[in-house]
C-alpha positions in Angstrom: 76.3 97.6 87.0 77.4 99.4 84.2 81.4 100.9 85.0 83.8 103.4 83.9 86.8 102.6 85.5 89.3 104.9 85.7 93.2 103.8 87.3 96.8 103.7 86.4 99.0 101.1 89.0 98.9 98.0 90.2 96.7 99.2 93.4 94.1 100.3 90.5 94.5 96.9 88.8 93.6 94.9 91.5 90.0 96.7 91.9 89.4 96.5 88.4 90.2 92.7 88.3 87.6 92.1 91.2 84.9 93.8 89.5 85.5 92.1 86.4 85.0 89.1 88.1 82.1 89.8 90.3 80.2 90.5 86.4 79.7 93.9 86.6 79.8 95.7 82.7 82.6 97.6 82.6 82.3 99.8 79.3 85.4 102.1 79.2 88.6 102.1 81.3 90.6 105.2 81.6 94.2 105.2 82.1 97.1 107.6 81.9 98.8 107.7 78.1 101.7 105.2 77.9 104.9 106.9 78.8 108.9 106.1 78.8 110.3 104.6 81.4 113.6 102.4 82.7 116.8 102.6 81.1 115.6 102.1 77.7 113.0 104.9 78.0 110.5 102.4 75.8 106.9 103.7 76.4 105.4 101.2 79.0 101.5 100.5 79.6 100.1 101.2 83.0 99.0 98.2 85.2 95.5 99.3 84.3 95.7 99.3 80.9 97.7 95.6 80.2 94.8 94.5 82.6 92.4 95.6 80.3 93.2 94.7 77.3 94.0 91.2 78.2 90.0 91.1 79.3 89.4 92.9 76.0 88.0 96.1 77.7 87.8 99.4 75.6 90.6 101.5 76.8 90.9 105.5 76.6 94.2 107.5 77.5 92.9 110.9 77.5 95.6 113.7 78.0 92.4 115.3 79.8 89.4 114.9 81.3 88.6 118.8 80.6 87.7 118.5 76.6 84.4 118.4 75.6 85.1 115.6 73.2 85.9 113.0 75.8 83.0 114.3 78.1 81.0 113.6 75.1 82.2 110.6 74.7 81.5 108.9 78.5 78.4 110.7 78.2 77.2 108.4 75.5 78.2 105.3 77.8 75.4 105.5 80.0 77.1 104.9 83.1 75.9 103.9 86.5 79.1 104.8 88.3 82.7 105.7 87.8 85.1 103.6 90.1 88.4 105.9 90.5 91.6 104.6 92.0 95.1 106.0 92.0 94.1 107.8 88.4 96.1 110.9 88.3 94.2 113.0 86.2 91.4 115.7 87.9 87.9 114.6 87.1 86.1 117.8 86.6 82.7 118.3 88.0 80.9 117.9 84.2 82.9 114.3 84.7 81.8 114.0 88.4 78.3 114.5 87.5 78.0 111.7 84.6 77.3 108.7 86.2 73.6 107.8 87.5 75.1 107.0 91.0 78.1 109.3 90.3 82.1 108.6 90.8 83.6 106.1 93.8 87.1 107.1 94.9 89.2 103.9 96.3 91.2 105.8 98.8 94.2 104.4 100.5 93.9 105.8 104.0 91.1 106.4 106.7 90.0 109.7 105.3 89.7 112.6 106.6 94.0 111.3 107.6 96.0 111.1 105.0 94.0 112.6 101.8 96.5 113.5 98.4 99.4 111.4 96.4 101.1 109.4 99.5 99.0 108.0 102.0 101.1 104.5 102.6 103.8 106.3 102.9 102.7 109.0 104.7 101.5 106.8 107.2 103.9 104.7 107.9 106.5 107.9 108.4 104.3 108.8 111.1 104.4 105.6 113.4 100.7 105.5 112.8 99.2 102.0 114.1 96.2 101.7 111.8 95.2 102.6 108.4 93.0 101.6 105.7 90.6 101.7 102.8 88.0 104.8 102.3 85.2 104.5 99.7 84.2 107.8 99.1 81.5 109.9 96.6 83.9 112.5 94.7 83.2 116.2 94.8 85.4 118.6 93.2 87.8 118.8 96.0 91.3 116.5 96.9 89.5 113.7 98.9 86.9 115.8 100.6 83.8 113.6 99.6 81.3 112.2 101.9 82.5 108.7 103.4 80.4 105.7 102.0 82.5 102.8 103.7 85.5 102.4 105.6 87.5 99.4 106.3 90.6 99.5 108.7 93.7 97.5 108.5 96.6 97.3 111.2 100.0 98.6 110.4 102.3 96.0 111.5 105.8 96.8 113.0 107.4 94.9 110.0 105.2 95.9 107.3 107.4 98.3 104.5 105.3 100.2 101.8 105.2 97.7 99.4 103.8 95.1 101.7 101.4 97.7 103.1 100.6 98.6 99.4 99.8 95.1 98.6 97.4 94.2 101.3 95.8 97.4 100.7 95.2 96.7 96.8 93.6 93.7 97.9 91.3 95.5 100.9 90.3 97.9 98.4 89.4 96.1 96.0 87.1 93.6 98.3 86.0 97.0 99.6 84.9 98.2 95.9 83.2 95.4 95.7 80.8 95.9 98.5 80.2 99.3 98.3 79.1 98.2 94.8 76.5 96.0 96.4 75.1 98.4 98.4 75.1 101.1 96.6 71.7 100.4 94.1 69.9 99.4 97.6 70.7 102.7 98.8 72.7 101.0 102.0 75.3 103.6 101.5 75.4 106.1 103.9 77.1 109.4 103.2 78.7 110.6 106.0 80.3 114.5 106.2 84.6 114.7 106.8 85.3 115.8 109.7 87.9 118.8 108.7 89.2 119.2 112.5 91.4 115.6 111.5 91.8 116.1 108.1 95.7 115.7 106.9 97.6 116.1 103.7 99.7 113.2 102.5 101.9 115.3 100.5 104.0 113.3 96.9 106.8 111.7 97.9 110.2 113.2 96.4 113.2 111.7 96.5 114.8 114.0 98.7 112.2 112.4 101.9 114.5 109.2 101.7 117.6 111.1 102.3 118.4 109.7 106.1 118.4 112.1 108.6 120.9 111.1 111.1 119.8 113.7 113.8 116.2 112.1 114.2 115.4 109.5 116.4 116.6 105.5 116.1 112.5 105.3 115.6 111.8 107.9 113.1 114.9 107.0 111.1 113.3 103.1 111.0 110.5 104.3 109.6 111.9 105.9 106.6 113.2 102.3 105.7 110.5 100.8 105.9 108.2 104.3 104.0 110.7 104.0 101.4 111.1 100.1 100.4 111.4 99.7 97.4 111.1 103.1 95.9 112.9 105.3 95.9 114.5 103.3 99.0 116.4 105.4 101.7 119.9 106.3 101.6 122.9 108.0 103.0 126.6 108.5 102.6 129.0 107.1 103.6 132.8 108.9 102.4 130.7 110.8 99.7 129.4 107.7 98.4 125.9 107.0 98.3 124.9 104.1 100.4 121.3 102.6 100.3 119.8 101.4 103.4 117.0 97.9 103.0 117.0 96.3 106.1 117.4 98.0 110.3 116.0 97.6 113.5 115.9 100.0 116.2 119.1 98.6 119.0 118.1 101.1 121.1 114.9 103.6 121.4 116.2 106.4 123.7 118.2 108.5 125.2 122.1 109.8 123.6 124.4 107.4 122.8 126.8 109.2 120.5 127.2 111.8 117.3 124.4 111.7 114.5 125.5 109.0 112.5 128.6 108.1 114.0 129.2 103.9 113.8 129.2 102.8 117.6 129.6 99.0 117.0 130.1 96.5 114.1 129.6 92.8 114.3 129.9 90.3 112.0 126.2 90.9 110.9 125.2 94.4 111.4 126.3 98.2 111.8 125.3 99.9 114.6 124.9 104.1 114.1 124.1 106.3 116.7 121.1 109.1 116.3 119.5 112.0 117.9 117.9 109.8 119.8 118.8 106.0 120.4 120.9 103.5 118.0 120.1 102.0 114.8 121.0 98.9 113.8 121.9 98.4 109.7 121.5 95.0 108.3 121.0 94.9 105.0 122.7 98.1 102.3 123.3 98.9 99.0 126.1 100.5 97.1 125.1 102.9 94.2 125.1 100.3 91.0 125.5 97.3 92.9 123.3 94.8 94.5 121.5 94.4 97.9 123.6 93.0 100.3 123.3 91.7 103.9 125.6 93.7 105.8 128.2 90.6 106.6 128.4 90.5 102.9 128.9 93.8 102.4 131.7 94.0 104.9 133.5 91.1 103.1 134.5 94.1 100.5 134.3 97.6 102.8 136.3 98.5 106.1 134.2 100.1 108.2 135.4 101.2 111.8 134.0 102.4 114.9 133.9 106.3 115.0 133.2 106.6 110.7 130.3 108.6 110.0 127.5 107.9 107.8 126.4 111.3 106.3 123.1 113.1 105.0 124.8 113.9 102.1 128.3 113.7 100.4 129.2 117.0 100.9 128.8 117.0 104.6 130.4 113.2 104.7 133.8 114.7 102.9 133.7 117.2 106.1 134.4 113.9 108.3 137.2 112.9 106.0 
């Protein structure tokens, strides 16, 4: 089939890869404009795009999709589908309405749940057991098109975003790939959302990792893991930022102590009470330094039963 791909991450990438190599004709690829990032602020190339042009694929960084020049312009392409995954730009209905077969959305949840910027996350802040990939047909609303396949995927008690993210790049783009299949047979079979379950996955800010002593041992668990690697969660500890990799939950239930007061330190973890339960801290990391397992970190820091880890430093100067 004849593609325009449109995708900016690494999720993106790994779709466009498998349809490269499945044979299909992909004649443009759109990805966002290069932009400044790290330390350096040196303009970087999306996922997307390095993928791309190391395949020699013809590449377009529009600033929009609303200009009639680049409507034009993947008008004149001949398309028989647009494949769109974690683009970030809004593909207005003139766009929507280009392709012979239209525009595929890769979605990374089981839609109607979870539709917008932060489905992995999303998910895994809410304890949810299952998620998974959506191929939908795009309309002119946020993740409201009819449902053309699903494929589910367990959420495993270890998994962190990243690892979620990964096996879901690669369920997405098998997923792609057999929608793709079907789809000139006319095996595809829209089905309607159903807006009574339909939920927002609102963008993740950085503010979302900030932990929350007065939740539960369970909740505050699952920010870890929602938030590994980026932007990772954190706390304070004597107005110092303190960012937390690795817990487990020591105890589910019930009131064991002040939010965020340390109940118990061994010689390989910090124990911290919650609203509900205790949490136990393995792994940390001090603002500019490196990730260290907590027996490591205590090698260096004196922590004592009855310190406080804060939500933020001006509440942790408040404990002294």
């Amino acid at each position: 089939m004849k593609i325009i791909f449109a995708g900016t991450p690494d999720f993106a990438a790994a779709a466009l890869e498998a349809l490269i190599h499945q044979g299909h004709e992909i004649v443009a690829v759109l990805t966002q404009p290069d932009r400044p990032a790290g330390r350096g602020m040196k303009s970087l190339s999306s996922a997307v795009k390095l993928l791309a042009q190391r395949f020699q694929l013809p590449v377009l960084q529009p600033l929009t999709l609303k200009a009639p020049e680049i409507q034009m312009q993947l008008s004149m392409l001949n398309a028989d589908v647009m494949v769109v995954a974690a683009y970030g730009l809004i593909l207005p209905q003139a766009v929507l309405e280009l392709p012979r077969f239209g525009c595929l959305n890769i979605h990374a949840s089981v839609l109607p749940r979870w539709r917008g910027a932060a489905p992995i996350q999303r998910a895994i802040l809410a304890g949810d057991a299952e998620t998974g990939i959506t191929i939908m047909q795009m309309d002119a609303g946020l993740e409201t098109g009819d449902i053309l396949l699903i494929e589910n995927m367990a959420i495993t008690p270890g998994d962190t975003v990243q690892t979620l993210h990964d096996k879901l790049s690669r369920l997405g783009a098998s997923s792609i790939v057999a929608a793709l299949s079907l789809l000139p047979q006319g095996k595809l079979m829209p089905v309607k959302q159903d807006e009574v379950h339909a939920c927002y996955a609102a963008k993740i800010t950085r503010a979302d990792a900030g932990i929350d002593w007065r939740q539960s041992a369970g909740q505050i668990e699952r920010v870890v893991r929602a938030f590994n690697p980026v932007p990772g969660a954190y706390t304070y500890y004597r107005c110092e930022m303190l960012k937390v990799w690795q817990v487990s939950v020591a105890i589910e239930s019930g009131k064991s102590g002040n939010p965020g007061e340390i109940s118990a330190i061994d010689r390989e973890s910090i124990t911290v009470s919650c609203g509900e339960g205790l949490l136990r801290i393995t792994g940390v990391q001090k603002a500019g330094g490196r990730k260290l397992c907590v027996a490591d970190f205590l090698k260096g820091n004196h922590l004592q039963s009855g310190d406080f880890f804060t939500a933020a430093a001006a509440s942790a100067a408040e404990h002294g």
